[in-house]
PDB file of N, CA, C and O in Angstrom, chain B, residues numbered from 101:
ATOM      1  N   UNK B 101     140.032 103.130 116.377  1.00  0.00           N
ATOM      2  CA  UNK B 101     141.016 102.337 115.692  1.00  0.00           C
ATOM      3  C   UNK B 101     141.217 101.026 116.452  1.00  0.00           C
ATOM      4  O   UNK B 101     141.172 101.066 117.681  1.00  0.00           O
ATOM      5  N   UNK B 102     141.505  99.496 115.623  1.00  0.00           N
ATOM      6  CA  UNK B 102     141.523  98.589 116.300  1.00  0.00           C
ATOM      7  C   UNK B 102     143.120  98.464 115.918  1.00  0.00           C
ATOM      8  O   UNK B 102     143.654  99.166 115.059  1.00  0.00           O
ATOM      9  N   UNK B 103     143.704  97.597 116.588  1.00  0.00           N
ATOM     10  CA  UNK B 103     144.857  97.211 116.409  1.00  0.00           C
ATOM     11  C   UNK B 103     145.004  95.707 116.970  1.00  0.00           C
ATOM     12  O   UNK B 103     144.522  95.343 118.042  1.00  0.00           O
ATOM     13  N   UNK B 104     145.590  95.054 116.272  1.00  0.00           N
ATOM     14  CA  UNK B 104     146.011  93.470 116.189  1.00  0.00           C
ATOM     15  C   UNK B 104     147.284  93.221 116.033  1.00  0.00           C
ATOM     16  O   UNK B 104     147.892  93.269 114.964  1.00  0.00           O
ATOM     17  N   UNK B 105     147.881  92.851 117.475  1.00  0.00           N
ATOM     18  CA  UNK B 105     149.981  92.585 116.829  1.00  0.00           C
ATOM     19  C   UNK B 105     149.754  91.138 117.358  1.00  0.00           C
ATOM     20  O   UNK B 105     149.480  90.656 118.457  1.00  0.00           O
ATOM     21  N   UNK B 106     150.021  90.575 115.917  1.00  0.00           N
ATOM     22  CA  UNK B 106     150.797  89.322 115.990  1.00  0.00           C
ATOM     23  C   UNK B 106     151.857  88.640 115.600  1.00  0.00           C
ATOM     24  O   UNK B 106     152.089  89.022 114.453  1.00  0.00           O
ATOM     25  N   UNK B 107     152.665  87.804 115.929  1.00  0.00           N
ATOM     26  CA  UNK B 107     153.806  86.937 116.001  1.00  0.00           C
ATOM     27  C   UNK B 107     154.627  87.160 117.352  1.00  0.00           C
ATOM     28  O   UNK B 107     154.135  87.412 118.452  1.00  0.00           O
ATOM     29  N   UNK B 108     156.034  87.009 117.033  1.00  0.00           N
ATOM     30  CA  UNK B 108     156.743  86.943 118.282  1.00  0.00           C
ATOM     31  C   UNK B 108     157.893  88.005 118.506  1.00  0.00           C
ATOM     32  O   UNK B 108     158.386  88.666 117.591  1.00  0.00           O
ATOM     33  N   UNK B 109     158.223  88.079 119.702  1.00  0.00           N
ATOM     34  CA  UNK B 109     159.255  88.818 120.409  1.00  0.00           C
ATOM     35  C   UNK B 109     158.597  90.289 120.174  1.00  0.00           C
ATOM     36  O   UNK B 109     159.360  91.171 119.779  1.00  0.00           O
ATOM     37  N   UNK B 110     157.282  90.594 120.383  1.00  0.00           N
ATOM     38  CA  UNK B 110     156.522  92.019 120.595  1.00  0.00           C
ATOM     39  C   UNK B 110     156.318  92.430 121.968  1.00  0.00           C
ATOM     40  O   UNK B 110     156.310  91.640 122.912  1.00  0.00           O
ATOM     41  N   UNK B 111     156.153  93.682 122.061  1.00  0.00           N
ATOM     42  CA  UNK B 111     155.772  94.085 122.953  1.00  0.00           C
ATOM     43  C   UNK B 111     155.215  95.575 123.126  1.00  0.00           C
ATOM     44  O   UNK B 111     155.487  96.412 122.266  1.00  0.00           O
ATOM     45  N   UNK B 112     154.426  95.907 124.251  1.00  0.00           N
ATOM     46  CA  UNK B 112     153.492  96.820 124.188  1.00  0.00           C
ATOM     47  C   UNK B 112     154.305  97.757 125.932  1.00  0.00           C
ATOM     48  O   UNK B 112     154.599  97.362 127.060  1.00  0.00           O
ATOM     49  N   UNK B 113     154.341  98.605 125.464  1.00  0.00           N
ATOM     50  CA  UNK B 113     154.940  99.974 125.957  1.00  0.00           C
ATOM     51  C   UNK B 113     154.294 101.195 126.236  1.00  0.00           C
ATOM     52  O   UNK B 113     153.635 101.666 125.309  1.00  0.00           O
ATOM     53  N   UNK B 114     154.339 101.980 127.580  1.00  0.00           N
ATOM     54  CA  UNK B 114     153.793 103.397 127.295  1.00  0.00           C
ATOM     55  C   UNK B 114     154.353 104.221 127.112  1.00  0.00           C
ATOM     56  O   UNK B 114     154.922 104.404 128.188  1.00  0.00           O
ATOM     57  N   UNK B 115     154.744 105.159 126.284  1.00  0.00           N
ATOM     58  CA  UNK B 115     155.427 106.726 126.233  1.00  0.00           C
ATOM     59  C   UNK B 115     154.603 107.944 126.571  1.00  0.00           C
ATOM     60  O   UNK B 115     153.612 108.060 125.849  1.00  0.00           O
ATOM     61  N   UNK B 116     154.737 108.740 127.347  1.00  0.00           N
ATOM     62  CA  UNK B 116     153.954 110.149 127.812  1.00  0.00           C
ATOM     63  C   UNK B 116     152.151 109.464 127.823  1.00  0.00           C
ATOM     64  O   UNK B 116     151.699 108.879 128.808  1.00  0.00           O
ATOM     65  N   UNK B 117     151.377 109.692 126.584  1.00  0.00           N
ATOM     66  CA  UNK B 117     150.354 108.994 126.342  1.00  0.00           C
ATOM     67  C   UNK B 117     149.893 108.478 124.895  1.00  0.00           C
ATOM     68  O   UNK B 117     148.874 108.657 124.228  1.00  0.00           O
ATOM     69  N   UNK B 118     151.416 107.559 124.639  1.00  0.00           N
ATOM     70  CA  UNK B 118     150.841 106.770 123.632  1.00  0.00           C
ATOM     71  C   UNK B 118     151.304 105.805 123.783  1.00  0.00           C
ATOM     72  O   UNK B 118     152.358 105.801 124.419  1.00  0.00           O
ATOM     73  N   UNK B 119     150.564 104.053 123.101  1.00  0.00           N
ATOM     74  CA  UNK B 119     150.866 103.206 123.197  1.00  0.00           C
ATOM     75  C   UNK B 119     152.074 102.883 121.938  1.00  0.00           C
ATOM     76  O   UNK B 119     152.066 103.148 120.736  1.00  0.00           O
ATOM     77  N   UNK B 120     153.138 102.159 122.858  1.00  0.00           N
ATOM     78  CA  UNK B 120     154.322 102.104 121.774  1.00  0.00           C
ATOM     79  C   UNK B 120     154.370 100.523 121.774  1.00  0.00           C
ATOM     80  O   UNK B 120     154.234  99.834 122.785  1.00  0.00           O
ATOM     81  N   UNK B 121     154.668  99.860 119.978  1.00  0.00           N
ATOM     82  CA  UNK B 121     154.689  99.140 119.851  1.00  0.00           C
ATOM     83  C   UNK B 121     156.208  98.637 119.454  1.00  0.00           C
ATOM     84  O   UNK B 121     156.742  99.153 118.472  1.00  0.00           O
ATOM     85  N   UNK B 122     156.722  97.895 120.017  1.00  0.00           N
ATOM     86  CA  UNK B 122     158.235  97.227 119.676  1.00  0.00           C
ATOM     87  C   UNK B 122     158.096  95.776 119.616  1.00  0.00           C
ATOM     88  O   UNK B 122     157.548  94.948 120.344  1.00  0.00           O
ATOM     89  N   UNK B 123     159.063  95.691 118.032  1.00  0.00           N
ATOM     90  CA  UNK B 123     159.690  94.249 118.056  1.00  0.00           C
ATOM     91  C   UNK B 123     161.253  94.259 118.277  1.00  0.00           C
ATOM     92  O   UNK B 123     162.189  95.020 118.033  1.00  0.00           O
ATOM     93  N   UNK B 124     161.074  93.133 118.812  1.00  0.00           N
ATOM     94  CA  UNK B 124     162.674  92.957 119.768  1.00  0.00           C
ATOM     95  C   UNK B 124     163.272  95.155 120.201  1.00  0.00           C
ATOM     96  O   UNK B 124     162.893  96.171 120.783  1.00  0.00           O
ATOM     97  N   UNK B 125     163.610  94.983 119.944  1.00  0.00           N
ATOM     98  CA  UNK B 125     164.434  96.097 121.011  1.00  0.00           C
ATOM     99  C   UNK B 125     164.125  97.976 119.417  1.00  0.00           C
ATOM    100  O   UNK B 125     164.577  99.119 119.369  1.00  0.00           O
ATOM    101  N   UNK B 126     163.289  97.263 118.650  1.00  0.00           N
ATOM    102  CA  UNK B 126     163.200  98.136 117.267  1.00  0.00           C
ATOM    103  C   UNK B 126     161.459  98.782 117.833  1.00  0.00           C
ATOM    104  O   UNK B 126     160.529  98.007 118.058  1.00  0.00           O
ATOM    105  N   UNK B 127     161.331 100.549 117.991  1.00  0.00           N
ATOM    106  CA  UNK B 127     160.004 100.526 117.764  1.00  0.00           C
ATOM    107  C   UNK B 127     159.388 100.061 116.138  1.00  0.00           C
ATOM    108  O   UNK B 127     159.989  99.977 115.067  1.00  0.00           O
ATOM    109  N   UNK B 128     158.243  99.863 116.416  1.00  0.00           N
ATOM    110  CA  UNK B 128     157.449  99.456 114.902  1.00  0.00           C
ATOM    111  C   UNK B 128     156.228 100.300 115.098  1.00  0.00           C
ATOM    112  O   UNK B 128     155.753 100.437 113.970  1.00  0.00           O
ATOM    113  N   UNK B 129     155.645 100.796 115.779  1.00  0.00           N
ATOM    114  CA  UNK B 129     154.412 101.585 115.977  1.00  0.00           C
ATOM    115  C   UNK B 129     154.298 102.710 116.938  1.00  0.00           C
ATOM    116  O   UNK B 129     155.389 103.281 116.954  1.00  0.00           O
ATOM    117  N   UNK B 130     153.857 103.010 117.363  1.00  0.00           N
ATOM    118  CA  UNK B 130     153.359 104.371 118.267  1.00  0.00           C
ATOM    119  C   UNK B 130     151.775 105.769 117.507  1.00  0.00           C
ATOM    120  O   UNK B 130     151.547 106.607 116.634  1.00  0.00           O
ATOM    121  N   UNK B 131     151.273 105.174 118.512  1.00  0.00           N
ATOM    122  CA  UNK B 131     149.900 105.619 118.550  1.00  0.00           C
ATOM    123  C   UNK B 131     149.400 105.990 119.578  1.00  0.00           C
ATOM    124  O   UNK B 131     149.466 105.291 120.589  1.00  0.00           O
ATOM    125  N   UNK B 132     148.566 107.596 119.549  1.00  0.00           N
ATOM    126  CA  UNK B 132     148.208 107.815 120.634  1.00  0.00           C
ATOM    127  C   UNK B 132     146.918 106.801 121.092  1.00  0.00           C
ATOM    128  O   UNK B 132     146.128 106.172 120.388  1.00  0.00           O
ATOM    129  N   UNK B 133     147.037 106.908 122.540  1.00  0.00           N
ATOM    130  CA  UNK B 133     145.882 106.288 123.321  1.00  0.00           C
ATOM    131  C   UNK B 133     144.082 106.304 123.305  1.00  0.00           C
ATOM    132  O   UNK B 133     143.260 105.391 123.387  1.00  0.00           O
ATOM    133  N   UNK B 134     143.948 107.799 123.158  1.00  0.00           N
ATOM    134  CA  UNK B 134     143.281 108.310 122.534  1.00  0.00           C
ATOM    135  C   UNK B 134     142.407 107.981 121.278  1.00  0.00           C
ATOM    136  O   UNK B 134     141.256 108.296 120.978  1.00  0.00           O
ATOM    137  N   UNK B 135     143.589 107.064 120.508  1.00  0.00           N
ATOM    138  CA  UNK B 135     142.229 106.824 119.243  1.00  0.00           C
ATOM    139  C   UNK B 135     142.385 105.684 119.330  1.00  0.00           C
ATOM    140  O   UNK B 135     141.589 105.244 118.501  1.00  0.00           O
ATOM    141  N   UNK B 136     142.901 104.820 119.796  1.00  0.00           N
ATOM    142  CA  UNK B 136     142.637 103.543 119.939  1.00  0.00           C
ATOM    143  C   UNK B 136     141.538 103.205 120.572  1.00  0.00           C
ATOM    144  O   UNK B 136     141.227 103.968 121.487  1.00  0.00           O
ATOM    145  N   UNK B 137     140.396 101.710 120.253  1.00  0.00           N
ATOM    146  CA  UNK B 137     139.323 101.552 120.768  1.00  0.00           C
ATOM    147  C   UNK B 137     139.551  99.855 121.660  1.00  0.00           C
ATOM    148  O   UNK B 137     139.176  99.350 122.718  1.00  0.00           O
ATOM    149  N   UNK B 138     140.429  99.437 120.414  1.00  0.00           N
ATOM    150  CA  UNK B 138     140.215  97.831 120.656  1.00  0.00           C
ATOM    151  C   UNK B 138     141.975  97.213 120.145  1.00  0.00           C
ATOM    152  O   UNK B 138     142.664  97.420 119.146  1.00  0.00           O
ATOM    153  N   UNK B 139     142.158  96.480 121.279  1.00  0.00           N
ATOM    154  CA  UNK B 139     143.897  96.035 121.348  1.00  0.00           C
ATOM    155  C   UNK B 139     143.507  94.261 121.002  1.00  0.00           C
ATOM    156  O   UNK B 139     142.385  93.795 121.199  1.00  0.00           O
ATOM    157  N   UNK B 140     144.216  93.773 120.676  1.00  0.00           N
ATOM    158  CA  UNK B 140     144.114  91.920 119.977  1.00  0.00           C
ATOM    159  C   UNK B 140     145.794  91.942 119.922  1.00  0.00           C
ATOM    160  O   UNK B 140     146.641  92.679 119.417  1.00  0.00           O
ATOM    161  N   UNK B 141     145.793  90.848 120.640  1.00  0.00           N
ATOM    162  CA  UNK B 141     147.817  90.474 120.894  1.00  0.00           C
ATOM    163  C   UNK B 141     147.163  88.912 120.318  1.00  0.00           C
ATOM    164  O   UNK B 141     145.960  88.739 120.117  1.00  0.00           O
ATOM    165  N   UNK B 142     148.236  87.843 120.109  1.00  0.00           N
ATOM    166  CA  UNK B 142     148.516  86.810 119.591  1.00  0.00           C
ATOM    167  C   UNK B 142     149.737  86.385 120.028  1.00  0.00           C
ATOM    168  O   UNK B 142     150.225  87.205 120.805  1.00  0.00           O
ATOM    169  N   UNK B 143     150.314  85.581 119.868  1.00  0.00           N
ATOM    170  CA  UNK B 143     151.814  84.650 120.081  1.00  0.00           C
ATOM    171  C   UNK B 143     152.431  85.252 121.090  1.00  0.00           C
ATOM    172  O   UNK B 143     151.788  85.387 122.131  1.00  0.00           O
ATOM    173  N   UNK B 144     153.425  85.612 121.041  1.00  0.00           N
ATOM    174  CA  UNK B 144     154.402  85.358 121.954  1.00  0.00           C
ATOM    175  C   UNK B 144     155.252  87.024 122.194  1.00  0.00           C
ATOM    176  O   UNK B 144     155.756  87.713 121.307  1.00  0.00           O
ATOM    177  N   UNK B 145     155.186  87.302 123.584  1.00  0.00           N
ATOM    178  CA  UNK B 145     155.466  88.962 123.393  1.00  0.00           C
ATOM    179  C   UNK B 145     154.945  89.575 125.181  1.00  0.00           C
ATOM    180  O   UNK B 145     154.346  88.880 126.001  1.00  0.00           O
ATOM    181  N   UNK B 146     155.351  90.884 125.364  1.00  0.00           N
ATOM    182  CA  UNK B 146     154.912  91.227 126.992  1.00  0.00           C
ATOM    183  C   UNK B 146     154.344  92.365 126.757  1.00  0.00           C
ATOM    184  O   UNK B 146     154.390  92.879 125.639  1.00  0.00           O
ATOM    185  N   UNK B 147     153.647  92.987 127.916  1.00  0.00           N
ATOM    186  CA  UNK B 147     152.984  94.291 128.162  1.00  0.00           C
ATOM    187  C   UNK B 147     153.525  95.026 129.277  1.00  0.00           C
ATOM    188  O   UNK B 147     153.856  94.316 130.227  1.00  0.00           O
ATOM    189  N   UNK B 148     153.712  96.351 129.414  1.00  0.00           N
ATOM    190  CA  UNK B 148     154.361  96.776 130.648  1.00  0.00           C
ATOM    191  C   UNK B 148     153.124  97.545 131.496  1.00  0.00           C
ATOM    192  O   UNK B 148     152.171  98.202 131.077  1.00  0.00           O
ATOM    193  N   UNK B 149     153.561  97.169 132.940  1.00  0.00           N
ATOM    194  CA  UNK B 149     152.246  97.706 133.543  1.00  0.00           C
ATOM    195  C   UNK B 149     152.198  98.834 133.546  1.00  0.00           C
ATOM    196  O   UNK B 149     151.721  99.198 134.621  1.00  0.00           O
ATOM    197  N   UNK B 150     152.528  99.967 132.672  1.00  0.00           N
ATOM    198  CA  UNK B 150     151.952 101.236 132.480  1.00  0.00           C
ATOM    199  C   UNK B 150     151.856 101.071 131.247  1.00  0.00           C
ATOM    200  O   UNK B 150     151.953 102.201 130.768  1.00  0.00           O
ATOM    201  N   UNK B 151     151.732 100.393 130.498  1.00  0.00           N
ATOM    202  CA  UNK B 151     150.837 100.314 129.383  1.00  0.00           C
ATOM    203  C   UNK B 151     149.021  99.575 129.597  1.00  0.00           C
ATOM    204  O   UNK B 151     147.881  99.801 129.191  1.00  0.00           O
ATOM    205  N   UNK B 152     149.791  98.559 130.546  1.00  0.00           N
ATOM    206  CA  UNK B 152     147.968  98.272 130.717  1.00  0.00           C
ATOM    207  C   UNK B 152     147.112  99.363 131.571  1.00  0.00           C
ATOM    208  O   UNK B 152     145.922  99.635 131.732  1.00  0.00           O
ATOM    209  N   UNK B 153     148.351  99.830 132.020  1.00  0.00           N
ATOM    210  CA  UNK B 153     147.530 100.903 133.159  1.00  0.00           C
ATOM    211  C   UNK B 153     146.770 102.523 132.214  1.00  0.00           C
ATOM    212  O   UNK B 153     145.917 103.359 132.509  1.00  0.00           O
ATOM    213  N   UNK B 154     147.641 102.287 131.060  1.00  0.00           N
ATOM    214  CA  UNK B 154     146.923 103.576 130.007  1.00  0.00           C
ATOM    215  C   UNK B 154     146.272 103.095 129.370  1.00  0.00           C
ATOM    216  O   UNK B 154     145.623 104.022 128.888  1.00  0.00           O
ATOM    217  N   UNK B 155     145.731 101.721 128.733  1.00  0.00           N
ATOM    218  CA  UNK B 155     144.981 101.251 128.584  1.00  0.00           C
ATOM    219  C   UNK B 155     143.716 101.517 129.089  1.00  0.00           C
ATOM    220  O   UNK B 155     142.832 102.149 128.511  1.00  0.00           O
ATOM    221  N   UNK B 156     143.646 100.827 130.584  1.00  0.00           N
ATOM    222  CA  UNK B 156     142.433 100.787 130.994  1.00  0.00           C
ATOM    223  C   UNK B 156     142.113 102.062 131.131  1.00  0.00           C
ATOM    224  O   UNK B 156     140.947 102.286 130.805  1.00  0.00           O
ATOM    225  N   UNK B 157     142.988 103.405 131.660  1.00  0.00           N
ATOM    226  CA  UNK B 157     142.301 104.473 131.564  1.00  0.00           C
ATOM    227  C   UNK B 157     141.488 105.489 130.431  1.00  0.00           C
ATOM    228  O   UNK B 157     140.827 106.528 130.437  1.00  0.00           O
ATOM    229  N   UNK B 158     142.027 104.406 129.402  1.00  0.00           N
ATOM    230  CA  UNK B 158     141.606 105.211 128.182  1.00  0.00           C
ATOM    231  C   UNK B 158     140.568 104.070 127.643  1.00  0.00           C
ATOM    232  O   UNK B 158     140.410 103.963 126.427  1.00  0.00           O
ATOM    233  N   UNK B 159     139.883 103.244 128.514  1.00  0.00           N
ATOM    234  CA  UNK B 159     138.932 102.532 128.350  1.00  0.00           C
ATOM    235  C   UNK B 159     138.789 101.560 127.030  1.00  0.00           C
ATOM    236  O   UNK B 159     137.796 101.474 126.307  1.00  0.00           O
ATOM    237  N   UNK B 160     139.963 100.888 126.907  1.00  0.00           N
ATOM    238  CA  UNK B 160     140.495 100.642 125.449  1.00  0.00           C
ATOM    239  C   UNK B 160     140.214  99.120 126.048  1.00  0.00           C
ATOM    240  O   UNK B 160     140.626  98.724 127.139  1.00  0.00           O
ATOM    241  N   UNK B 161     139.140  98.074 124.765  1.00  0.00           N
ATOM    242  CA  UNK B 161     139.068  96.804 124.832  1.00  0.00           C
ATOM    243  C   UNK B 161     140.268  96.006 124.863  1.00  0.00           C
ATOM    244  O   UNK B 161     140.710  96.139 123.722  1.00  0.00           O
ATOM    245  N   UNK B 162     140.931  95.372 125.400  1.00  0.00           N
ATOM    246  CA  UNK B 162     142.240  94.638 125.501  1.00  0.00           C
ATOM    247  C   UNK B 162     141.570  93.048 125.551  1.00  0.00           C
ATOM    248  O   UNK B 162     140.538  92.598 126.049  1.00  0.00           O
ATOM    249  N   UNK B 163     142.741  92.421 124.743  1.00  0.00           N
ATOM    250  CA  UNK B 163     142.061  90.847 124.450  1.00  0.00           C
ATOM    251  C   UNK B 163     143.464  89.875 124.171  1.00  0.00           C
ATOM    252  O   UNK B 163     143.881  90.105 123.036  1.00  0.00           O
ATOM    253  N   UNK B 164     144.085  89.119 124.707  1.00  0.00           N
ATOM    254  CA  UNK B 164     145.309  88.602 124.465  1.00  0.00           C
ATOM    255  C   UNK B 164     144.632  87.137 123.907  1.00  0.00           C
ATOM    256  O   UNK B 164     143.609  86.679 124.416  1.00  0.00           O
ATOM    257  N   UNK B 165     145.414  86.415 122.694  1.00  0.00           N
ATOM    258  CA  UNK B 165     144.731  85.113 122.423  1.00  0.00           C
ATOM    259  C   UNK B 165     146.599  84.067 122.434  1.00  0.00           C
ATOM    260  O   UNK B 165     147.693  84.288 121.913  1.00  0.00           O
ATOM    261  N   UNK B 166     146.107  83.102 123.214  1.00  0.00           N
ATOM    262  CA  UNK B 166     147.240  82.249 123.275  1.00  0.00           C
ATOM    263  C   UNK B 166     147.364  80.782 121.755  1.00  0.00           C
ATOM    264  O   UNK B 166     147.167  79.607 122.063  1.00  0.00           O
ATOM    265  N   UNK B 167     147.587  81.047 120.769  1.00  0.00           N
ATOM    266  CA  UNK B 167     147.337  80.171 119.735  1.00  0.00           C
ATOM    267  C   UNK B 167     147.400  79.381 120.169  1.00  0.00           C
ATOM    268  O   UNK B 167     146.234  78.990 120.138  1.00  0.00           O
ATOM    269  N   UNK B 168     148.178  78.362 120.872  1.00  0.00           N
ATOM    270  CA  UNK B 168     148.737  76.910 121.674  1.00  0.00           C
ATOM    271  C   UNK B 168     147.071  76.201 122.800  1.00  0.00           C
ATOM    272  O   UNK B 168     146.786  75.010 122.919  1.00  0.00           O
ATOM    273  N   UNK B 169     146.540  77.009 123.230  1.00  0.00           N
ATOM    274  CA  UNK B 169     145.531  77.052 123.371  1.00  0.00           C
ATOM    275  C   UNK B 169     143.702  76.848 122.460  1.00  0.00           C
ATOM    276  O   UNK B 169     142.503  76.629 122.632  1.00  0.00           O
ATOM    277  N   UNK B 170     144.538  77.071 121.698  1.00  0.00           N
ATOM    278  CA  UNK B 170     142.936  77.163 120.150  1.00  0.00           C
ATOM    279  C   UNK B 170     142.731  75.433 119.916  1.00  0.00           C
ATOM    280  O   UNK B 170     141.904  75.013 119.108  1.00  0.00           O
TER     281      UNK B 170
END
């Protein structure tokens, strides 16, 4: 599974072993780690370092794109 969050005030979270997705202080997603293959962020938003840290263990492509930059 790929997943792509874009716009603003997002952020990427770990729970037990799934990646949790929140806007502003509301979850909006939660998915285990496990079936995810490939992560794509956009605009404006944070990651917590035990989310990148379940990330990389679950060998999951991670790719952040800064639009302001393009």
């Amino acid at each position: 599974m790929k997943i792509v969050i874009d716009g603003y005030n997002k952020s990427i979270h770990k729970k037990d072993n799934q990646i949790v997705i929140h806007e502003k202080d509301k979850i909006i997603d939660s998915i285990k780690a496990s079936s995810v293959n490939d992560i794509t962020i956009t605009g404006k938003g944070y990651i917590t370092f035990d989310a990148l840290n379940l990330i990389a263990e679950n060998n999951i492509k991670f790719m952040a794109i800064n639009p302001k930059e393009c």
